[in-house]
PDB file with SEQRES, HELIX, SHEET and CRYST1 records, atoms N, CA, C and O in Angstrom:
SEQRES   1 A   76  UNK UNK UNK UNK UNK UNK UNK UNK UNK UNK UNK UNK UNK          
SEQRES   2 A   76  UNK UNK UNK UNK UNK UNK UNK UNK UNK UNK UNK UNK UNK          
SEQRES   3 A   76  UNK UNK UNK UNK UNK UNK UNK UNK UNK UNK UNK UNK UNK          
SEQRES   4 A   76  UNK UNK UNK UNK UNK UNK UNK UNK UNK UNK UNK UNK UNK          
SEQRES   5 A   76  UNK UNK UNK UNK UNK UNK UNK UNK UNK UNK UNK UNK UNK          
SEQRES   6 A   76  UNK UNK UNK UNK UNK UNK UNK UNK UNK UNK UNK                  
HELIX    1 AA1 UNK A   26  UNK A   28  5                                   3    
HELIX    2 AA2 UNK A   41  UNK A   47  1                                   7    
SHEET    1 AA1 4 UNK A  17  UNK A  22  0                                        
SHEET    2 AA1 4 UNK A   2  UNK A  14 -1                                        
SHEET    3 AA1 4 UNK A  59  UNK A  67 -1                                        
SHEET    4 AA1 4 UNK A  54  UNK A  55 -1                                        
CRYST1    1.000    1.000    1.000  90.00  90.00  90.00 P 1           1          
ATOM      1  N   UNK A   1      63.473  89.009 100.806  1.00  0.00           N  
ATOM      2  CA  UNK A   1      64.472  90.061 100.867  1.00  0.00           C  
ATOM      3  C   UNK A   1      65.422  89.870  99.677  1.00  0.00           C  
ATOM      4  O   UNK A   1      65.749  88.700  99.480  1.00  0.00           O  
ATOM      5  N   UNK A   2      65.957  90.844  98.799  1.00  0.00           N  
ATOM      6  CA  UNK A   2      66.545  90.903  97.465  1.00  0.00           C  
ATOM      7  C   UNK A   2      67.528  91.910  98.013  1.00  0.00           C  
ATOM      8  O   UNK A   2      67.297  92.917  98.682  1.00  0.00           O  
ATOM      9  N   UNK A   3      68.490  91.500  97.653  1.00  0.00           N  
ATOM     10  CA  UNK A   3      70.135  92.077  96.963  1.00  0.00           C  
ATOM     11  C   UNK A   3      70.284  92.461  95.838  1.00  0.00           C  
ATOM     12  O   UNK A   3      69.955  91.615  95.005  1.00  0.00           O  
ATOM     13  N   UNK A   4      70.644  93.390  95.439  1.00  0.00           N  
ATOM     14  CA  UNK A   4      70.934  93.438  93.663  1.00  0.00           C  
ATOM     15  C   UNK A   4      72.646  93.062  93.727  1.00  0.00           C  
ATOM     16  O   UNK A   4      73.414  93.620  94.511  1.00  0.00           O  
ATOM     17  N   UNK A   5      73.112  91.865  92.603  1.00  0.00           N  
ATOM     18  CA  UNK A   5      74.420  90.809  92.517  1.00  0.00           C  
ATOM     19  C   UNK A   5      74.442  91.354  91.163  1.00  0.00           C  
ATOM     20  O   UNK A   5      73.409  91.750  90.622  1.00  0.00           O  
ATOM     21  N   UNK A   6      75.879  91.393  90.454  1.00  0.00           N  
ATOM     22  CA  UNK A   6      76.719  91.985  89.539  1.00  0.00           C  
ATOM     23  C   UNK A   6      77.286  90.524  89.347  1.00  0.00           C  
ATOM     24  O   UNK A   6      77.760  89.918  90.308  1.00  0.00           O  
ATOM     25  N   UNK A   7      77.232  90.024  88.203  1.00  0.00           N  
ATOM     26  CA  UNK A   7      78.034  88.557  88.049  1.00  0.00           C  
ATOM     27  C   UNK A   7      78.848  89.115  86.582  1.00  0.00           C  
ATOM     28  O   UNK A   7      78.340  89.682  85.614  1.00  0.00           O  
ATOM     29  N   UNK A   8      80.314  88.719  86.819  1.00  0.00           N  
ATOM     30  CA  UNK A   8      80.997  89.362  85.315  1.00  0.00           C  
ATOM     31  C   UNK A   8      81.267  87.641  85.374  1.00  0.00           C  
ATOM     32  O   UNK A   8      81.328  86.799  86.269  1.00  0.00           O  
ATOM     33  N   UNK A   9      81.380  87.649  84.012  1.00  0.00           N  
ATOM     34  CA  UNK A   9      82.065  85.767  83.345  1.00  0.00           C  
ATOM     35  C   UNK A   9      82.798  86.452  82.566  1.00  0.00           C  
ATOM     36  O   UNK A   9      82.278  87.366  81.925  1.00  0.00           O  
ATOM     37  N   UNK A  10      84.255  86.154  82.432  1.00  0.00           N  
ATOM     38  CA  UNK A  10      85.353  86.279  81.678  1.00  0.00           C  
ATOM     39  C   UNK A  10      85.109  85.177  80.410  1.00  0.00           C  
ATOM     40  O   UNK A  10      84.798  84.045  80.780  1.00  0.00           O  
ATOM     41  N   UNK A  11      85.210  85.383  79.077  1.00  0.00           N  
ATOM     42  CA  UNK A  11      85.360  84.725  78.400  1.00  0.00           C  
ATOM     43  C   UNK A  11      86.624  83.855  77.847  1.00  0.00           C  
ATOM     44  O   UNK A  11      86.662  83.089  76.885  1.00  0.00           O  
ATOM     45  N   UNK A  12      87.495  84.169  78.636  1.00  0.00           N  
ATOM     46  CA  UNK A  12      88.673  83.772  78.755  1.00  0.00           C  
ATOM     47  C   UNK A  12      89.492  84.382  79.902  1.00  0.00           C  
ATOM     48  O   UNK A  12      89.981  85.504  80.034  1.00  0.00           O  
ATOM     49  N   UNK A  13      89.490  83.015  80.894  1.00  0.00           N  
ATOM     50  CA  UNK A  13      90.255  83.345  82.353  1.00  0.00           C  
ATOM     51  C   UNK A  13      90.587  84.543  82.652  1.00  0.00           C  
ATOM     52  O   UNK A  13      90.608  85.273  81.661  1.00  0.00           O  
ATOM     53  N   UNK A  14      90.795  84.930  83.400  1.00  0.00           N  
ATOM     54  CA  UNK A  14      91.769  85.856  83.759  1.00  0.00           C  
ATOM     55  C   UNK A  14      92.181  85.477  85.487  1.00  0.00           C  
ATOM     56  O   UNK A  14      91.341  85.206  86.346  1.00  0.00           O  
ATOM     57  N   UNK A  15      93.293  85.525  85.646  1.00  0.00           N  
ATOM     58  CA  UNK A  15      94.072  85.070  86.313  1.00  0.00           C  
ATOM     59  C   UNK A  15      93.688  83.781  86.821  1.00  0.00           C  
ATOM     60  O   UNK A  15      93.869  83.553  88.017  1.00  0.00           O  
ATOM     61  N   UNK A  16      93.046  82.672  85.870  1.00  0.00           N  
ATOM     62  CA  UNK A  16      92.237  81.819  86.966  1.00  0.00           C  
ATOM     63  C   UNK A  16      90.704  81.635  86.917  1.00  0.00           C  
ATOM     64  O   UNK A  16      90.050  80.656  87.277  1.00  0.00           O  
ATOM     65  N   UNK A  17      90.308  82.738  86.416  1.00  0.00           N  
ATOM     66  CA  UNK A  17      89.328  82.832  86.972  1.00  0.00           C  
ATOM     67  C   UNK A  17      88.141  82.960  86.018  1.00  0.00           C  
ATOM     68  O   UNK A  17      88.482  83.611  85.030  1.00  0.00           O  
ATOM     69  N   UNK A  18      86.571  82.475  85.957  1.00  0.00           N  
ATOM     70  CA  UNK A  18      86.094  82.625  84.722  1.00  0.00           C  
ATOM     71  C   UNK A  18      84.965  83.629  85.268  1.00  0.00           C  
ATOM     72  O   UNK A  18      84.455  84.439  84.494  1.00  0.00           O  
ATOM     73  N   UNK A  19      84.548  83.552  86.761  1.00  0.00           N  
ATOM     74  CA  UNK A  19      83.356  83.894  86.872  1.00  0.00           C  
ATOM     75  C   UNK A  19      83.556  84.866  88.535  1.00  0.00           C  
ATOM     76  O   UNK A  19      84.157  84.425  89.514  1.00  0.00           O  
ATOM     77  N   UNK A  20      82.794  86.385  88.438  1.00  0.00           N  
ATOM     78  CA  UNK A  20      83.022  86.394  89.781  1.00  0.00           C  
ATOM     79  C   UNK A  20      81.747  87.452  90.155  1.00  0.00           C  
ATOM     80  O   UNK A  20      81.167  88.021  89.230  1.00  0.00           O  
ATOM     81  N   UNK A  21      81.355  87.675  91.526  1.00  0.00           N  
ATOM     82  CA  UNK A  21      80.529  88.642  91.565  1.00  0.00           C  
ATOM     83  C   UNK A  21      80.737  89.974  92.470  1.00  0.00           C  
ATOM     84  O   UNK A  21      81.764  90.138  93.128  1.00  0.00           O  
ATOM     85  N   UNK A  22      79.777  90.818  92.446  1.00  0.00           N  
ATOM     86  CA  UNK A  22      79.877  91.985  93.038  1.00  0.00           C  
ATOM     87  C   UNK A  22      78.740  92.454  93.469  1.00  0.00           C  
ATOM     88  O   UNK A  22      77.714  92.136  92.868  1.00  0.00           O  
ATOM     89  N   UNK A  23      78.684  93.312  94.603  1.00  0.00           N  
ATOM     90  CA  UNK A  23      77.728  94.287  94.416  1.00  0.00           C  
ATOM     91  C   UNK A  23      77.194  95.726  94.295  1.00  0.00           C  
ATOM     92  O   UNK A  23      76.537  96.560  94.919  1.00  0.00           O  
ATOM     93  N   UNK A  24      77.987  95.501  92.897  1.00  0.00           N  
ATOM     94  CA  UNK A  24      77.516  97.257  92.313  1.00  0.00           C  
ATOM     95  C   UNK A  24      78.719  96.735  91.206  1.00  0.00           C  
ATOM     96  O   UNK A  24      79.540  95.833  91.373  1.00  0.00           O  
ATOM     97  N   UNK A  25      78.528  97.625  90.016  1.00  0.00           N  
ATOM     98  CA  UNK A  25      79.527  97.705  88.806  1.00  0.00           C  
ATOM     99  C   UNK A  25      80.762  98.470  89.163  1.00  0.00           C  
ATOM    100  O   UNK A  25      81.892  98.337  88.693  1.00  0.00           O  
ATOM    101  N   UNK A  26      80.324  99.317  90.107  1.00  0.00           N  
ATOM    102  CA  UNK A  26      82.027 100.043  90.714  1.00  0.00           C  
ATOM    103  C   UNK A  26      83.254  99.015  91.092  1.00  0.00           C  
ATOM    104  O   UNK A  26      84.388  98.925  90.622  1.00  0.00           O  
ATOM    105  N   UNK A  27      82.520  98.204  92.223  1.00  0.00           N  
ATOM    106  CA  UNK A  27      83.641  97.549  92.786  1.00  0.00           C  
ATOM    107  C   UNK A  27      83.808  96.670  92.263  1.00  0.00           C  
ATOM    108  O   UNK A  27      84.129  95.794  93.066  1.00  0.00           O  
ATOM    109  N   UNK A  28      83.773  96.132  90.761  1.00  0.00           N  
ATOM    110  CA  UNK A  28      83.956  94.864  89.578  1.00  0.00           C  
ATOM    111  C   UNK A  28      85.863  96.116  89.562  1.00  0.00           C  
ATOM    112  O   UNK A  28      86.943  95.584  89.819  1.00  0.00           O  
ATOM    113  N   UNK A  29      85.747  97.625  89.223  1.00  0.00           N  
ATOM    114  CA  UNK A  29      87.179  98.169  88.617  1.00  0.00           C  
ATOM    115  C   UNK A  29      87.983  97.978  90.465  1.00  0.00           C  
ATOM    116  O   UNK A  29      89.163  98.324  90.417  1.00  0.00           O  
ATOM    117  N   UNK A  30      87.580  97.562  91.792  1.00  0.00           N  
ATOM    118  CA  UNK A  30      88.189  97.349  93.167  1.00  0.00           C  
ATOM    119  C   UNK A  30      89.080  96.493  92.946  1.00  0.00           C  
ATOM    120  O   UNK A  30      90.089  96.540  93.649  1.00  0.00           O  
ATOM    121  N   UNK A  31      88.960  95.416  91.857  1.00  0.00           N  
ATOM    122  CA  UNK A  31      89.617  94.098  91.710  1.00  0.00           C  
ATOM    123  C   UNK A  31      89.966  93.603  90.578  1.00  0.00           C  
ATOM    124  O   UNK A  31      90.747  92.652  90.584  1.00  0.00           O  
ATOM    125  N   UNK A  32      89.327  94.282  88.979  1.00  0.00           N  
ATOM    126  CA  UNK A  32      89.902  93.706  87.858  1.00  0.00           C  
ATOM    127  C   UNK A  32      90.337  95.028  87.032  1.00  0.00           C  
ATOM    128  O   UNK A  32      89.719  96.076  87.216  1.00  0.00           O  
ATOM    129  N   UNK A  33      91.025  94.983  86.449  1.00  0.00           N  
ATOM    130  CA  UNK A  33      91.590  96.378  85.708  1.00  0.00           C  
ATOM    131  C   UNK A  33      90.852  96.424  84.978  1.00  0.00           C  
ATOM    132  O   UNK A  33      90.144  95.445  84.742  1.00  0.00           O  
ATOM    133  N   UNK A  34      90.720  97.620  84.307  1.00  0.00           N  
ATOM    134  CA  UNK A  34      89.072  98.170  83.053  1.00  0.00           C  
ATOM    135  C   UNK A  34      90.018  97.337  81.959  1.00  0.00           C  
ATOM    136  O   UNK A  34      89.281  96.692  81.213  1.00  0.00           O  
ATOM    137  N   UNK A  35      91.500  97.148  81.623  1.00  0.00           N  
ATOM    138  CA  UNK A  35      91.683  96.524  80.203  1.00  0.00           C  
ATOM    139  C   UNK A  35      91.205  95.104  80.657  1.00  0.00           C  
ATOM    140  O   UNK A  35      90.632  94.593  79.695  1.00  0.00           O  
ATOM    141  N   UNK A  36      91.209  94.387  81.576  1.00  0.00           N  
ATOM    142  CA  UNK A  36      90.505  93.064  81.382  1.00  0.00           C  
ATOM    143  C   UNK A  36      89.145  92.851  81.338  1.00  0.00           C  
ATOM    144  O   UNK A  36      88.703  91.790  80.898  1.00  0.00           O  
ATOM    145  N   UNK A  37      88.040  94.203  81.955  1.00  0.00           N  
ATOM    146  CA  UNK A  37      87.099  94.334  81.895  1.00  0.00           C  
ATOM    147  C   UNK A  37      86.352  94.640  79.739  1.00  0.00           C  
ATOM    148  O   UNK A  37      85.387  94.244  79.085  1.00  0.00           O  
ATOM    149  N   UNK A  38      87.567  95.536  79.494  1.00  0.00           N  
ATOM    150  CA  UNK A  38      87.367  95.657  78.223  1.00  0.00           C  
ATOM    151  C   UNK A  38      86.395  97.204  78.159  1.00  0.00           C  
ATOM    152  O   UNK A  38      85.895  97.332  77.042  1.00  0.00           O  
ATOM    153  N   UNK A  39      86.155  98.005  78.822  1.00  0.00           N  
ATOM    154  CA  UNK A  39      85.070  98.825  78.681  1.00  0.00           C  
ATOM    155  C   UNK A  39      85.747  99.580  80.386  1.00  0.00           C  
ATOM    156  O   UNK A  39      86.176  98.845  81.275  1.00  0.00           O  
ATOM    157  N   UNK A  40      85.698 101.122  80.514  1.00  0.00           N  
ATOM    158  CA  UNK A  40      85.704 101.728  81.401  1.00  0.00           C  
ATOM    159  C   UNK A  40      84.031 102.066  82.424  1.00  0.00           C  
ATOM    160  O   UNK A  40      82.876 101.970  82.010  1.00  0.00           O  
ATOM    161  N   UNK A  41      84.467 102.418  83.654  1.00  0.00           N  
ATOM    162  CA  UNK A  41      83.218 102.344  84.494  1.00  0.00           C  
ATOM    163  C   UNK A  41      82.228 103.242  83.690  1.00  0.00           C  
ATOM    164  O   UNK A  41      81.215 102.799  83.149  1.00  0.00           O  
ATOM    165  N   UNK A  42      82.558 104.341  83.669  1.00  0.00           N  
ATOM    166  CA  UNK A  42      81.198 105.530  82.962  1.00  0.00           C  
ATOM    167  C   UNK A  42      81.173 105.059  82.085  1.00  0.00           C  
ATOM    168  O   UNK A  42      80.102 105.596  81.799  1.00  0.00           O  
ATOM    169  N   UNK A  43      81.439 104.249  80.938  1.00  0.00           N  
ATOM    170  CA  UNK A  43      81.060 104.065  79.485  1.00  0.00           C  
ATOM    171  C   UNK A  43      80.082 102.381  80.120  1.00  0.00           C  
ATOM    172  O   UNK A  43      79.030 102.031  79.586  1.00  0.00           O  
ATOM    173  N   UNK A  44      80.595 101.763  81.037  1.00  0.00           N  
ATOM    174  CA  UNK A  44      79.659 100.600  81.330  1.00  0.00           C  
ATOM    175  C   UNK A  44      78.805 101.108  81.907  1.00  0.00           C  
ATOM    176  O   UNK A  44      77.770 100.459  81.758  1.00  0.00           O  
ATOM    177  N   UNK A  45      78.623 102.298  82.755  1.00  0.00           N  
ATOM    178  CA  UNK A  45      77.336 102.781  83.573  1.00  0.00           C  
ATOM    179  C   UNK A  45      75.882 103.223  82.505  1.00  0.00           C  
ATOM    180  O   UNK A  45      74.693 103.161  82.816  1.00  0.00           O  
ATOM    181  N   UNK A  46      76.484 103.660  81.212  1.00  0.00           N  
ATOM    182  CA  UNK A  46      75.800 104.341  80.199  1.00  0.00           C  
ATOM    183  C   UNK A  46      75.550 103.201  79.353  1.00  0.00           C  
ATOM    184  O   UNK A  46      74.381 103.306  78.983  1.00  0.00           O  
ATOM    185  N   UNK A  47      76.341 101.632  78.614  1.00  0.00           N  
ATOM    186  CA  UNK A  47      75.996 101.271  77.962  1.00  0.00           C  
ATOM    187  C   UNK A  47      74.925 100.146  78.714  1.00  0.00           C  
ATOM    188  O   UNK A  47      74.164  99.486  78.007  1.00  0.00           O  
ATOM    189  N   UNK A  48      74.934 100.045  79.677  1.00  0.00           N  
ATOM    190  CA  UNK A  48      74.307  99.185  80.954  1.00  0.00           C  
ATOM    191  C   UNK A  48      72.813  99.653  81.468  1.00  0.00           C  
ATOM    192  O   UNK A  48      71.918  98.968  81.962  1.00  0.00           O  
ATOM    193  N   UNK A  49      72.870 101.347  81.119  1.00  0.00           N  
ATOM    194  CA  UNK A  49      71.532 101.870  81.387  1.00  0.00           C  
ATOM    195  C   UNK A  49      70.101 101.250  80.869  1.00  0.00           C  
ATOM    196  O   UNK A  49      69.842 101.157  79.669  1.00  0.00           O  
ATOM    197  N   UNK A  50      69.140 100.808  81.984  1.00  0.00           N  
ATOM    198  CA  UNK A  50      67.781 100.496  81.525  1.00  0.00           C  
ATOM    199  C   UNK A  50      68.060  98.992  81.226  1.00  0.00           C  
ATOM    200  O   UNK A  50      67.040  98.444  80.808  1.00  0.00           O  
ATOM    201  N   UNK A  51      68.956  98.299  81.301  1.00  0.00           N  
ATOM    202  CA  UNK A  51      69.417  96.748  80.721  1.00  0.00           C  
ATOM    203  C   UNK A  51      69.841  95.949  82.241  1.00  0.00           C  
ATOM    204  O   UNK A  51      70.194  96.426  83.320  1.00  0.00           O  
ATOM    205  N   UNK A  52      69.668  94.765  81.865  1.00  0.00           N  
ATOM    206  CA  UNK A  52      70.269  93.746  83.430  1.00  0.00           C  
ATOM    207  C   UNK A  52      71.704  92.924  82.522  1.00  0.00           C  
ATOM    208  O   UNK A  52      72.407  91.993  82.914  1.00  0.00           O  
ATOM    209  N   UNK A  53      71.750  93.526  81.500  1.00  0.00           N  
ATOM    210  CA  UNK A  53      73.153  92.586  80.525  1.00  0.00           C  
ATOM    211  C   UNK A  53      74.129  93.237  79.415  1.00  0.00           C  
ATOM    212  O   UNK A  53      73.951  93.400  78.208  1.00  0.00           O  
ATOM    213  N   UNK A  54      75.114  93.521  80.167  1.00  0.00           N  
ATOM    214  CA  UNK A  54      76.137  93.905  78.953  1.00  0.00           C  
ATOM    215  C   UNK A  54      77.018  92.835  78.599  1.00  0.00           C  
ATOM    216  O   UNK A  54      77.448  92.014  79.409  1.00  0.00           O  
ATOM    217  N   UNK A  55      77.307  92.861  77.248  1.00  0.00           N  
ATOM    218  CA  UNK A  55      78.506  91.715  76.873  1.00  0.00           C  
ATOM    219  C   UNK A  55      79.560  92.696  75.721  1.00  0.00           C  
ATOM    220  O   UNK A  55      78.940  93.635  75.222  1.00  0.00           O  
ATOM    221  N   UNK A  56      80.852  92.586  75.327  1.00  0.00           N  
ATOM    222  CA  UNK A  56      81.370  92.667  74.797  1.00  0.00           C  
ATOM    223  C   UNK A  56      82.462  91.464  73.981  1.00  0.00           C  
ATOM    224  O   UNK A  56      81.897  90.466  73.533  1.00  0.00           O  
ATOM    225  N   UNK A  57      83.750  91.555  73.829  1.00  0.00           N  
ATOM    226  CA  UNK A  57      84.577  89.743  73.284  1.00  0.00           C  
ATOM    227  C   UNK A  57      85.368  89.878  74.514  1.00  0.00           C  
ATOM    228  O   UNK A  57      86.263  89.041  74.633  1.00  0.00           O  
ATOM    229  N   UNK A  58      85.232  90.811  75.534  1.00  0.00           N  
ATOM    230  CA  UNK A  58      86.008  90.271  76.983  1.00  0.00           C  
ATOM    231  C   UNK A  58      85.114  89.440  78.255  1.00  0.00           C  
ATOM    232  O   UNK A  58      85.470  88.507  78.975  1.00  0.00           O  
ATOM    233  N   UNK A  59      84.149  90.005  78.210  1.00  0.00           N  
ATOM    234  CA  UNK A  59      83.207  89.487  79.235  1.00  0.00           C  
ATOM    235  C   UNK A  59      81.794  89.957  79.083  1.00  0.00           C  
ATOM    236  O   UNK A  59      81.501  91.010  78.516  1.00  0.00           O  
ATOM    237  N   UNK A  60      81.147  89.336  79.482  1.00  0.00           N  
ATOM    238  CA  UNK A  60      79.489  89.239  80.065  1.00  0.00           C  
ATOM    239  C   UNK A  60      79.431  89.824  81.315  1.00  0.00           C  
ATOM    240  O   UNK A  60      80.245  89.496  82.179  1.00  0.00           O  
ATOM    241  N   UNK A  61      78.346  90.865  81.576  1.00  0.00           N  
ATOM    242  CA  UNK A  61      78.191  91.333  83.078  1.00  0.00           C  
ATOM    243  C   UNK A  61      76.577  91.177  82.936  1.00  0.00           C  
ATOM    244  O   UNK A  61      75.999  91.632  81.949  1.00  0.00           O  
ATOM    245  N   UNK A  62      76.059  90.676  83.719  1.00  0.00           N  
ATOM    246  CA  UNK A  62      74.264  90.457  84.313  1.00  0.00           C  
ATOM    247  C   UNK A  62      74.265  91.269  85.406  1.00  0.00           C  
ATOM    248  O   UNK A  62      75.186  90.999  86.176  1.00  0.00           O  
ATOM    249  N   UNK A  63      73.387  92.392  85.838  1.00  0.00           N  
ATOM    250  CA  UNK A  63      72.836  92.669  87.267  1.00  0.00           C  
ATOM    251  C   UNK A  63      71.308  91.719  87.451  1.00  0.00           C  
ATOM    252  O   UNK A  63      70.454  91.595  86.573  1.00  0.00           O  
ATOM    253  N   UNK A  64      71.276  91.284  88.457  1.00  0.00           N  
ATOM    254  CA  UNK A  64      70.343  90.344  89.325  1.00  0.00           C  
ATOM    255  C   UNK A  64      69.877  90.587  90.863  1.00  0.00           C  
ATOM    256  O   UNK A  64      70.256  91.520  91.569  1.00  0.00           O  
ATOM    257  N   UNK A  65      69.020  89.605  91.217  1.00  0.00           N  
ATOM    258  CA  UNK A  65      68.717  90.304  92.568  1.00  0.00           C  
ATOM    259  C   UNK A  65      68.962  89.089  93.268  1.00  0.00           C  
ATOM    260  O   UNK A  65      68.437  88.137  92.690  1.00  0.00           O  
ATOM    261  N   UNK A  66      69.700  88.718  94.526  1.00  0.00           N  
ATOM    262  CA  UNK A  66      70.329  87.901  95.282  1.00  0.00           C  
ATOM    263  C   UNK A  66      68.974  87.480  96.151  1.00  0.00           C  
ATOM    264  O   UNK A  66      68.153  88.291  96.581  1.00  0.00           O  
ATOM    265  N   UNK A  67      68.942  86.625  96.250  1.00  0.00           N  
ATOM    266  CA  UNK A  67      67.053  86.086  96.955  1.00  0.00           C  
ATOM    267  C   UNK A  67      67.814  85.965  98.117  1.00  0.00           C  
ATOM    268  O   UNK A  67      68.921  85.445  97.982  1.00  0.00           O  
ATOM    269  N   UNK A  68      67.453  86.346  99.281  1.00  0.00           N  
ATOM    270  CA  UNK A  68      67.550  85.840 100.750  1.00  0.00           C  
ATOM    271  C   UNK A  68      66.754  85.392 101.471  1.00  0.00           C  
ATOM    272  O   UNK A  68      65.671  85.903 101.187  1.00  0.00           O  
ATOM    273  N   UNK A  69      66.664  84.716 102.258  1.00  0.00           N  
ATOM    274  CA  UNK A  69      65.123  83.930 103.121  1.00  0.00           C  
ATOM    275  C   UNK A  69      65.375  85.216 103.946  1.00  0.00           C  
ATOM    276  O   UNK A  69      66.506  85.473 104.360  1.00  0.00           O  
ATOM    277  N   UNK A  70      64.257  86.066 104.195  1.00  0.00           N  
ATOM    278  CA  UNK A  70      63.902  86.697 105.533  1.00  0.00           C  
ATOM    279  C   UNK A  70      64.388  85.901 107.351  1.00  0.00           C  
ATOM    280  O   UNK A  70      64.076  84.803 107.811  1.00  0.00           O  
ATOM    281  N   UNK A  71      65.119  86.878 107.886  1.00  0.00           N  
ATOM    282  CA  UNK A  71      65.400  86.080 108.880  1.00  0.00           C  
ATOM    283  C   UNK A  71      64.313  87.055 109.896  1.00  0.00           C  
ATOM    284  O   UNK A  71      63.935  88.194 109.621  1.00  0.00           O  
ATOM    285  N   UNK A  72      63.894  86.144 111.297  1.00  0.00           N  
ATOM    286  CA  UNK A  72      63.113  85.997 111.708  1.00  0.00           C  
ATOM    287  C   UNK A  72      63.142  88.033 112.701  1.00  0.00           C  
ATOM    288  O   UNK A  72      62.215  88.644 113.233  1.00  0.00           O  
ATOM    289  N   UNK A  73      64.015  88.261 112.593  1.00  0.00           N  
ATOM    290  CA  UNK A  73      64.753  89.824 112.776  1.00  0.00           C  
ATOM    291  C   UNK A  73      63.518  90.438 112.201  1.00  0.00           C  
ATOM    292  O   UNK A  73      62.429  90.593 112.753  1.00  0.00           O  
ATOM    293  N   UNK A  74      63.868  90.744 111.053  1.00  0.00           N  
ATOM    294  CA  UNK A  74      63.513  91.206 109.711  1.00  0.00           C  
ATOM    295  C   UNK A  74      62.093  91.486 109.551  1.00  0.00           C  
ATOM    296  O   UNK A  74      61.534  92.415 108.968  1.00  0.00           O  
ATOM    297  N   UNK A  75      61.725  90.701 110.053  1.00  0.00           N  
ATOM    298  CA  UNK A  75      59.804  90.046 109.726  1.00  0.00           C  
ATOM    299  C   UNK A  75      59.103  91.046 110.534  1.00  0.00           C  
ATOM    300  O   UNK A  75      57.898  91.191 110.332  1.00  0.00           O  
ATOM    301  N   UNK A  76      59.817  91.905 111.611  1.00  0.00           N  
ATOM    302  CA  UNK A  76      58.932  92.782 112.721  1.00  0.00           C  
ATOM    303  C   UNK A  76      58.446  94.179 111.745  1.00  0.00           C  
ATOM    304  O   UNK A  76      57.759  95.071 112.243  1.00  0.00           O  
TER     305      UNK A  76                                                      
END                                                                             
């Protein structure tokens, strides 16, 4: 069972913080302002298209898929 995970790494802290995740590129602007992001949502939705990696000199964003063990639910 797969998740798709949003991991942004700050290249320099921000509040603290170097590394965090999400799931979906929307809710990355729920919690960090687009100037610390460096890039607004529709211009990251478009430069992000067809790619699992955007970077700019504010941050790195990867989309990935979160591996889960199947729970025994699931399997029917």
């Amino acid at each position: 069972m797969e998740t798709k995970v949003v991991h942004l790494t700050f290249k320099e802290p921000y509040i603290g913080m170097t590394d965090l995740y999400f799931s979906s590129l929307k809710a990355i602007y729920d919690v960090v302002p687009k100037e610390a992001v460096g890039i607004e949502y529709k211009s990251l939705t478009n430069a992000i298209r067809g790619k699992s990696e955007y970077e700019n000199k504010k941050v790195t964003i990867r989309i990935g898929q979160l591996v889960r063990k199947a729970s025994i639910r699931t399997k029917k």
